[in-house]
N, C-alpha and C positions, 0 to 999 in steps of 0.2 A: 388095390388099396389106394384113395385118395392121396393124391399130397396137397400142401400147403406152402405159401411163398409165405419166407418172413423175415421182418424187416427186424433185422439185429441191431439191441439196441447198444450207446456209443457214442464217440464222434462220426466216425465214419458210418458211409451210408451201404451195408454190408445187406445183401440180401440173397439170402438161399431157399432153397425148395428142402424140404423133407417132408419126408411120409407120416403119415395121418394113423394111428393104432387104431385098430378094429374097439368101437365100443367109447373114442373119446369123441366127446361133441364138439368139434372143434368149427368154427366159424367166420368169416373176414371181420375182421376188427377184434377179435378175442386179443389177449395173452396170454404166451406162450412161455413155458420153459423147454430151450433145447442144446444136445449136444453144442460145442465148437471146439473145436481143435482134441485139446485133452482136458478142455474143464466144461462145465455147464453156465448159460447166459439167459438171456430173459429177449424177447421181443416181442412184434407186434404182427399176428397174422394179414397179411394186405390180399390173399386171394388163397380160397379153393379151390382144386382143378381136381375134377373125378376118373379123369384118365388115365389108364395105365401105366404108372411107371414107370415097368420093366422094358416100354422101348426106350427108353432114354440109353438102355445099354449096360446101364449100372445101377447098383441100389442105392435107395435115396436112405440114407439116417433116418430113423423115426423119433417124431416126437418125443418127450420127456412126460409134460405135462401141461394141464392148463392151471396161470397162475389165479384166474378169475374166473368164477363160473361163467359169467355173465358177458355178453362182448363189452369193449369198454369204447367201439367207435360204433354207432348207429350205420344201417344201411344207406340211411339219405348221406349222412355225414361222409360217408364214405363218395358216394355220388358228388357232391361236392368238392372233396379233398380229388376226386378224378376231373373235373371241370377246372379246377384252379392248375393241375398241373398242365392241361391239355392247353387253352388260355394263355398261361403264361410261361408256358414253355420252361414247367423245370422239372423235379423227378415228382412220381408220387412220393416214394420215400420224405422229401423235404415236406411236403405237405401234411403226410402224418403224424413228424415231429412238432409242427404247429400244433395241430389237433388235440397231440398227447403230449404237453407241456412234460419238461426234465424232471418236475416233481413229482409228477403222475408216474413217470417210465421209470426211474431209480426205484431200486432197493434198499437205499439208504433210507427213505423217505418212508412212515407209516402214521399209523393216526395216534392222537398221543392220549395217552391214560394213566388214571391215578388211581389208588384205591380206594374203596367207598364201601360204608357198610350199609344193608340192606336189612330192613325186618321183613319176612316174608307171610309171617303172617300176626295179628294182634297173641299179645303174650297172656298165659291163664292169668287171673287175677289171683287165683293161691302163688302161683310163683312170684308173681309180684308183690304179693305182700312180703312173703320169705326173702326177697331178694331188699326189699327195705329195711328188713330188720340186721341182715345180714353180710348183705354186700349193696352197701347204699350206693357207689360209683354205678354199678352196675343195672341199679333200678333208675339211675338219672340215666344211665345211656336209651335205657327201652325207653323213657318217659319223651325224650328229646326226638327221637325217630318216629313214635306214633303220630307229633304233632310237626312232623317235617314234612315238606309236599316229598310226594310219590313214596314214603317213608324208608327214604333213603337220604344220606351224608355221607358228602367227603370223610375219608379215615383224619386225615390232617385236622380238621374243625371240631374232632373231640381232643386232640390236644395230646403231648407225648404218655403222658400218666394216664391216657384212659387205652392204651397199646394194652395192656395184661386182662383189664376187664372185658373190651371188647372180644378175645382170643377165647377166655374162659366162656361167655357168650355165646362165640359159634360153636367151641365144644361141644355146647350142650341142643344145639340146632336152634337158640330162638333168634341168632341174627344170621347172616352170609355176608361176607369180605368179597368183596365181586372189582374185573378190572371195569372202572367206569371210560368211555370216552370223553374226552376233555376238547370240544373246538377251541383254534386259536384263531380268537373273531382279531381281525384286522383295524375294527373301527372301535375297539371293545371300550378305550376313553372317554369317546366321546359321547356312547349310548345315553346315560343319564343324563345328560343335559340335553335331550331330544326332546321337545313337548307335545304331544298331540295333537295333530288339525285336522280339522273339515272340508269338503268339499266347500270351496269358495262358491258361489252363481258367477254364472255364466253371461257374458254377454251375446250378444244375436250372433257374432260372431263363431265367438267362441261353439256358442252351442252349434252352428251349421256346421262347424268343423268336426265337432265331437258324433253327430250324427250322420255325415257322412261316411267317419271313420268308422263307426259302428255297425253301419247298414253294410258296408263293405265285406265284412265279417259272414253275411251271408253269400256274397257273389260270387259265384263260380269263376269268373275273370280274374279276380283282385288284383287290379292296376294298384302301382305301386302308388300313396299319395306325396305330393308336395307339398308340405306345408309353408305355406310364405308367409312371415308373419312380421312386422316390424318390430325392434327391439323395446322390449317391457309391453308385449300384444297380450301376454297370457297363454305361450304355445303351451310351456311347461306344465300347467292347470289343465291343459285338455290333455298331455298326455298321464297325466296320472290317475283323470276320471277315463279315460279310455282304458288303462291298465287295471283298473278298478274292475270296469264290466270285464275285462280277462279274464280276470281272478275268478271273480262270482260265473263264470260259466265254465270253470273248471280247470284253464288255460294257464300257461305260464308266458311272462312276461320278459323280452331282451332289451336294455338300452344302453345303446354305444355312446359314449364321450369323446371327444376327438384328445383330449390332454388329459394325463394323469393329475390335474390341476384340477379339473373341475369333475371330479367324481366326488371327492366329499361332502361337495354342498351337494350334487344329485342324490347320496347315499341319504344324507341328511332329508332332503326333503322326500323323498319314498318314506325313510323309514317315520317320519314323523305322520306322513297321511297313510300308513300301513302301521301303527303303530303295534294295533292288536296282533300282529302277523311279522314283527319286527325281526324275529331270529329269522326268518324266512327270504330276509334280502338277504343277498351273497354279492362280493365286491373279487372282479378279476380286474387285474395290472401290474404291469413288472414292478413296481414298489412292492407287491407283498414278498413276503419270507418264503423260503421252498415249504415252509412245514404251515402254513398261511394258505400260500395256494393249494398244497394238497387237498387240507381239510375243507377250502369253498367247492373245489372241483368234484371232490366225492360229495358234497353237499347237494350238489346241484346234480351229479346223476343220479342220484338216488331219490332226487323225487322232494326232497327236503326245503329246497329254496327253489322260491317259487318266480321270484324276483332277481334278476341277475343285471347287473349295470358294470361296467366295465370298459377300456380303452378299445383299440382295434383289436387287438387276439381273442375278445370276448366272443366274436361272430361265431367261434366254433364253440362256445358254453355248451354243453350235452344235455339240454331243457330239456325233457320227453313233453308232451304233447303242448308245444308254443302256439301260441294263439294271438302273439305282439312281439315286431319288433319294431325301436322308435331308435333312430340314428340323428341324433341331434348335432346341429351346425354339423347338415350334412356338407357343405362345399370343403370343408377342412383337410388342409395338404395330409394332416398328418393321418388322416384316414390309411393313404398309401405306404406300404410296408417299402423301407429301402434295403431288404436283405432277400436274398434268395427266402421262400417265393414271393417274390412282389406282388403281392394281391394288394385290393383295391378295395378296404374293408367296407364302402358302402354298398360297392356293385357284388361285391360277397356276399350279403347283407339280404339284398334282391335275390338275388339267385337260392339261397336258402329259403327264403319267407317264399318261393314260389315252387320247391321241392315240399317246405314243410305245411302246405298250405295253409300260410301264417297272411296275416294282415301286416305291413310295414307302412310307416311313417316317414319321410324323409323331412327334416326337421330346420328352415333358417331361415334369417332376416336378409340374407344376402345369397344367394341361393347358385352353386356351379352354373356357369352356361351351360355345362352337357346338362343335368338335369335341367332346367330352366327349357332348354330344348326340347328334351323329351315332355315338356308339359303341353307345349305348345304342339307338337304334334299328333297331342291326346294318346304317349305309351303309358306318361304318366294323369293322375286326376291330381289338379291343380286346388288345392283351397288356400284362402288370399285372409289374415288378417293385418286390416289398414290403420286401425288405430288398437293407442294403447290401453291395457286393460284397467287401469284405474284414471283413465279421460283427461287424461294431461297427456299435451302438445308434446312432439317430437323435441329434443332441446334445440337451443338458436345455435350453428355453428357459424363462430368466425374466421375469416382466414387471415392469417397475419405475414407480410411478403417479407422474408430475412432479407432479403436485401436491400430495401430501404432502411431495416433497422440496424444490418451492418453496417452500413453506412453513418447513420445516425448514432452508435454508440465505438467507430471510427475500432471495428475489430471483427473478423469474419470468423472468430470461436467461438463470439456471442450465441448461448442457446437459451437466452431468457429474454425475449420481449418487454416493453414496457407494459402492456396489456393484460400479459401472463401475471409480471409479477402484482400487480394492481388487482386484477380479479383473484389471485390465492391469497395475497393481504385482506381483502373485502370476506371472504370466505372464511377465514379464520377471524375474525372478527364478529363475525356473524356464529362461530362454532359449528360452522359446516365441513362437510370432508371433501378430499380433492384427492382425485387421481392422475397422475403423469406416467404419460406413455413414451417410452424411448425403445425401440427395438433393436438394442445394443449394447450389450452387457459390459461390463470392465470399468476401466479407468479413462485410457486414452486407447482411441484405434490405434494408433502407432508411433513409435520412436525413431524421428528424423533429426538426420544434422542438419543444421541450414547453410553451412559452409560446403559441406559435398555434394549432400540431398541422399546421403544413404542409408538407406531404412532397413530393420531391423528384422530379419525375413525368416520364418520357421526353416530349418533344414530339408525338413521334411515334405512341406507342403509349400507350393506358389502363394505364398498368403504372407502377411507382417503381425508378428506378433504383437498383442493386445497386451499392456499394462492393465497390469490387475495391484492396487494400492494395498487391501487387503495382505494379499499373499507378497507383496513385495518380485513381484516375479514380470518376466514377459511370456504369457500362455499364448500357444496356437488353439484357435478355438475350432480345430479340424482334428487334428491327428491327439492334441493336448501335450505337445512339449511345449517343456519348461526351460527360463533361461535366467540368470544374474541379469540385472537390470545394469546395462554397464554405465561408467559417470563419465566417459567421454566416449569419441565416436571412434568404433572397431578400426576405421578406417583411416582418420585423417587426425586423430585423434584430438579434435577438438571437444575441449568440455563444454562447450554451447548447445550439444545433444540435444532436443528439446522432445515432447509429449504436443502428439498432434490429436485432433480431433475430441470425443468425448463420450463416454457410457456411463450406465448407470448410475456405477460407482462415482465417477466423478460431478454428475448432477446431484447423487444425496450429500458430497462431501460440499458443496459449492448452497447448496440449499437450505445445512445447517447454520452456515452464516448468514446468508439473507434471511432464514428466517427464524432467529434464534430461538426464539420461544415456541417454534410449533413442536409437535412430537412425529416424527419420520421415521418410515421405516420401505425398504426396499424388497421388491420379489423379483428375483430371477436365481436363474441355475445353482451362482454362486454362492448368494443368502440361504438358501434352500437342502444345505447337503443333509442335515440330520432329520429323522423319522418323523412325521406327522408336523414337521416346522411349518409345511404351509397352510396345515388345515387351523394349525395354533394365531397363526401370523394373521389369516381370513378371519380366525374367532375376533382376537384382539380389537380388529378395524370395522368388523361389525359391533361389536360393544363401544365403539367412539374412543376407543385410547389410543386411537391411530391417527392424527390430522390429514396427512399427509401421503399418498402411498405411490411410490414409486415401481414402475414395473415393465418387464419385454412384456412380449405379447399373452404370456401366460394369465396377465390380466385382464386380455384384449375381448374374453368373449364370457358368455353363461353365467358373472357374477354378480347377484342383486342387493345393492346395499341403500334404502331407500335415501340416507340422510348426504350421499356425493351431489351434489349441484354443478363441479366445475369438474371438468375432465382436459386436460392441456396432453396434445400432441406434439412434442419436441422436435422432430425432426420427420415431417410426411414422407422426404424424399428417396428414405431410407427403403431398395426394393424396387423402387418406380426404374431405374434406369439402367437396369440388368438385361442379357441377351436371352430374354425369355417372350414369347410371347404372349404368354399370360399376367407377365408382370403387372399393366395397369389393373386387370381384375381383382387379383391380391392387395394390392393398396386399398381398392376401393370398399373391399370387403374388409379388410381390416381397418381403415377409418370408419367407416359405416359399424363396425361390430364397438369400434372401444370409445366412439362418440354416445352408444346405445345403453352406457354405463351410467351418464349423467339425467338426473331429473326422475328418476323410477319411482319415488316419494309424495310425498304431499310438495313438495319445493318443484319450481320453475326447474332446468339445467340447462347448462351453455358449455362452449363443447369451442376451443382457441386451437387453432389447428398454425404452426408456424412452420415453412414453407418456401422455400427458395425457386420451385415453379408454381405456383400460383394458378397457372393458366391451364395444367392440366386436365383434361376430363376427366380423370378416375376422382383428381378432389373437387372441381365443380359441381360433378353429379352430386357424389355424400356430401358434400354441403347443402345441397338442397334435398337431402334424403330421394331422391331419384333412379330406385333401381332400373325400372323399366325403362327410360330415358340411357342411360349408363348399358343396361342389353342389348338395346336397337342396336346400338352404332358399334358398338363392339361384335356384334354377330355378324353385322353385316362386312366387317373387316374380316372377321375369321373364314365369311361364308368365301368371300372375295381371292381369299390367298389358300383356300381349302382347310384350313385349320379344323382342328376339335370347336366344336360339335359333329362337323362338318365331315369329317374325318379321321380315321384312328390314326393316334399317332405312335411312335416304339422308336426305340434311342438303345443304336449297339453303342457299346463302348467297349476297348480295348487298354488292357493294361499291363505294366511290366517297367520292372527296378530299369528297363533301358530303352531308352526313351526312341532310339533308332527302330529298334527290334518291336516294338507297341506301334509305331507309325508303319511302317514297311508292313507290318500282319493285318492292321487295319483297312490299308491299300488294295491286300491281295483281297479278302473278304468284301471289300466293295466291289472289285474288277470280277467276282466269280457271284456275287448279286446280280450285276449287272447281266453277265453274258444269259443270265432265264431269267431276269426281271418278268412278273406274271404283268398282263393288262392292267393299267388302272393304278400302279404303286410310282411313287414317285421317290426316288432312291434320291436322298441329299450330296453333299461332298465329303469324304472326309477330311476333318478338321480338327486341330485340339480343340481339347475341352475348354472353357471358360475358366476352369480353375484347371491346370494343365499338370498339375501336378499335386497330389492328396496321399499323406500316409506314406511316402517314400517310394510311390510308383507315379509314374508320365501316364497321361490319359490320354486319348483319342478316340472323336465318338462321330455317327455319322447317324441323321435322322430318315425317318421312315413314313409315308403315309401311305394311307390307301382305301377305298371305301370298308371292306371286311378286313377284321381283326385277326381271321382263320388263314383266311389265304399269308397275310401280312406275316404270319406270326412262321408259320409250317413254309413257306422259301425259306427263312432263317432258319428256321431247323435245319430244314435238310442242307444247305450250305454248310452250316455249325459242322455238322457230323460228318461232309465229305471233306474237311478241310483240315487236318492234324493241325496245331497249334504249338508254337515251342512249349519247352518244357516250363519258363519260366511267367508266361502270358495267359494273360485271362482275358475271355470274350464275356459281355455281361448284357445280355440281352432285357430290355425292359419294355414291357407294352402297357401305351396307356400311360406311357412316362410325367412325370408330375415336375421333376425337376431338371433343367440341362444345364444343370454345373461342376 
């Protein structure tokens, strides 16, 4: 008798073998219903094994049942979810729960229905005559169903007083009462105001790109491409005539988002150039509802949505026969998952489009060095768009050095220029829109006395809590404790306490005064907690009832509002001087992406960058929009000190409520790295972390490189596992690390 490993579903990651009943067709990836203990539970089959049971010694429990004919994980999918755990060294288990989202795997969760009457077939016309004379409700109910599409209605839209006629009705067999299914479309508001477009033409560009991508479609190879395009090039327009010809050749279509921010307007423009085939997009991201997600995921295995666009968890969408995937602003950190399994949803991404033998896109105006790499050494095909799609000029950026205008306005809190304020005056005057970039949410960074110098520091976290004016509170913007904003100081208790530095909030508070008469309004985390707030707040500022739009990064990239001219940079420096060595490339791409906001219109844009180094490379180069310039010299530093591209890189970290006990286990795991250190891996020092302390545990982390990712990855394994760890300590192994902090 076969058995079956199954992943028991739950928090914990429970997995047992039972035997397989003669006669069920049971499969990797099915669900399952099986004994546990003394009740019955649900899980998810991860492997058949046709071997004998009976050596095992004892008898395996047999299956219950299958709760799905159907497997609900594909074979490649499964292929996949075993490369991510192999890669990045965690369980398959964890990978499956990716896979199969909490709303998928609960019981709580089904599809939801209403009732609905059905004519099934046209009614005599003697009955209907008899039934006019006799029971008029009952001759409007047939009359109103013949001329209904598919002639069927909701039971509710005939109204509570047609309850007795419609009943009398079915008695007599000319209608059926049937449960209908009800989708809960996620985007369901905003559908009516979607209006129909066209294929825009193409420029020379455009078009080599789109037939490249096309032609690729035939190649047995299919190099992943790179699209390099500069911002407002038209990458957007070649990828949704390339998803076009998917469609029309039978194919289904994946495009990743890197922010739940900009899936709206992606959803928006699909569904407006797909408009005939509109029910047929599906929308994944942790904003949806569990009964939300459910209904797009069954949507989408079933064959029904053909179109899928979604954050990083999308990469495992259950498309049957995909033929597109488009990973747009591909270089984006937040591609990378920070929770057990750390995957890397672009190179996930790849790795699928080359299991599913899909065509992929890799999609940016500012493009990773590891990708940028791989172009250069022809793994991936490189296509270059250099201008933009309606032939207006890159905008002018200026840079503005704060320290000569701290100086000049005798205050180094100053975060408005005199340039700034002059060009959003000229702008508003003109009835143009502006956007301000601050990557720094709140009020003030921090609460300092100036008598002692002591700052106001989370419990929990090595960090200073953030004034938030709003809430009246001091929030950690790491672990999210909260504190009484105290009116003298903890320590010395001087009431001179003061608010240091400056976010968001305190630039829209500081902005309604300078600029009384514009209309303001702010995006970040804070503004943003209730449902569909920011796709309402994007509606408003495209309809021009917004002057003014203040925002972190979430407005940094993908947003096209033709009528912005002025885009003002608040603080460049914000990022640049962190223990990262990717650090300058994130500035650069993030000035470069929210400079790329202004001018997309019939209008000129200029783009006021203010800046306390000035001399930097990372804002040199995106001042002169110079990516290639901005790669040389940054590759050849990585190439120099062995960095990524260069080299993979993997970041242990160790953690624990005791700060002795997390250093001391960090130490042994280094000393017992070291003593089989393989050829070729260069083992770092251990050190705390940069932020040494997050969430109420001490960190301690120690870097890794080495030319293969395999070998790099499999020494830490096998260390991990010959090394018991206190009970209270966590080792957190990360490859391909994105962040060291």
């Amino acid at each position: 008798m076969p058995a079956a490993r199954v992943l028991i579903d739950g928090p914990s990651e429970l997995v047992f073998d039972y035997a397989i009943p003669a006669g069920l067709p049971v499969q990797p990836g099915c669900r399952v219903r099986v004994p546990l203990r003394n009740k019955s539970s649900t899980g998810t089959v991860l492997a058949v094994s046709h071997d004998d049971p009976t050596d095992l010694g004892f008898a395996l429990r047999p299956l219950h049942s299958l709760t799905d004919p159907e497997p609900l994980i594909t074979p490649k999918l499964l292929d996949l979810a075993r490369w991510i755990a192999d890669y990045y060294v965690c369980s398959i288990e964890s990978v499956v729960r990716v896979l199969l989202p909490e709303a998928v795997r609960t019981e709580e969760n089904s599809a939801k229905t209403r009732k609905a009457v059905v004519l099934p077939a046209p009614p005599d016309p003697v009955i209907l005559e008899q039934l006019a004379k006799r029971a008029p409700k009952q001759h409007a109910i047939l009359a109103i169903l013949t001329h209904s599409p598919d002639h069927q209605l909701p039971l509710a839209d005939l109204g509570s007083v047609a309850g007795p006629s419609v009943k009398a009705l079915a008695s007599r067999g000319l209608v059926e009462i049937i449960d209908q299914e009800v989708r809960r479309d996620p985007d369901a508001d905003g559908i009516d105001e979607i209006l129909p477009t066209t294929d825009l033409p193409l420029s020379e560009e455009q078009q080599a790109a789109l037939d490249a991508i096309l032609a690729t479609a035939a190649d047995a190879t299919r190099r992943p491409f790179l699209l390099h395009g500069v911002t407002g090039s038209g990458k957007t327009e070649v990828y949704l005539q390339a998803a076009r010809h998917m469609l029309d050749a039978g194919k289904t279509v994946l495009v990743l988002v890197p922010e739940i921010s900009l899936t709206p307007q992606t959803v928006r423009r699909f569904r407006a150039r797909f408009a005939h085939i509109q029910d047929q997009v599906a929308v994944l991201h942790s904003n949806l509802s569990q009964g939300e997600r459910f209904d797009e995921w069954h949507r989408i295995r079933k064959g029904k949505a053909r179109i899928v666009i979604g954050a990083r968890s999308a990469v495992f969408a259950p498309l049957p026969d995909l033929g597109l995937i488009i990973v747009d602003e591909e270089h984006e950190n937040s591609y990378k998952q920070d929770q057990v399994p750390r995957y890397h949803g672009r190179d996930v991404a790849v790795l699928r489009a080359h299991l599913e033998g899909a065509t992929i896109v890799l999609g940016s105006a500012t493009p990773s060095l590891e990708s940028w790499q791989n172009s250069l050494d022809a793994k991936y095909h490189l296509v270059r768009l250099t201008h933009r799609a309606d032939g207006q000029s890159l905008p002018l950026i200026r840079v503005i050095d704060m320290r000569l205008e701290a100086k000049k306005q005798k205050s180094r809190d100053s975060f408005l220029s005199d340039r700034l304020r002059n060009a959003i005056e000229d702008r508003l005057a003109k009835n143009e829109q502006t956007i301000l970039f601050l990557n720094r949410r709140g009020f003030a960074r921090s609460l300092q006395c100036p008598s002692c110098g002591h700052v106001c520091q989370c419990p929990h976290c090595a960090l200073a809590l953030t004034y938030h004016r709003t809430d009246d509170r001091l929030i950690c913007h790491i672990c999210g404790h909260q504190a009484v904003v105290p009116r003298k100081c903890p320590e010395c208790k001087d009431p001179a306490i003061v608010l240091q530095g400056f976010g968001t909030q305190k630039v829209e508070d500081v902005f309604h005064k300078v600029f009384p008469t514009a209309r303001i309004a702010r995006i970040d985390a804070d503004a943003l907690r209730k449902k569909n707030a920011l796709r309402d707040l994007l509606n408003a500022f495209r309809a021009r009832k917004i002057d003014l739009l203040i925002g972190t990064q979430m407005i940094a990239k993908g947003l096209h509002f033709p009528n912005v001219t002025l885009v003002g940079i608040l603080n460049a420096d914000i990022g640049l001087h962190v223990p990262d060595f990717r650090a300058g490339e994130r500035v650069f791409q993030l000035l470069t992406q929210v400079a790329g906001r202004a001018g997309r219109g019939s209008l000129e844009g200029e783009v006021i960058v203010q800046t306390f180094t000035p001399h930097s490379p990372s804002i040199q180069f995106a001042r002169h929009h110079d990516f290639d310039g901005f790669a040389e010299q940054e590759l050849e530093m990585r190439r120099h000190f062995h960095y990524p591209p260069f080299s993979r890189c993997a970041l242990l970290t160790v953690r624990s409520t005791h700060e002795r006990r997390a250093e001391f286990t960090l130490q042994t795991l280094h000393r017992r790295l070291k003593e089989t250190l393989p050829k070729g891996i260069d083992l770092g020092e251990p050190l705390p972390s940069p932020l040494v302390k997050a969430h109420g545990q001490f960190r301690f982390q120690l870097i890794l490189r080495g030319p293969k990712a395999r070998v790099l990855a499999r020494h830490v394994q096998q260390v991990l596992q010959k090394t018991p760890l206190p009970e209270d300590v966590t080792a957190v192994f990360d490859m391909d690390a994105l962040s060291f902090t």
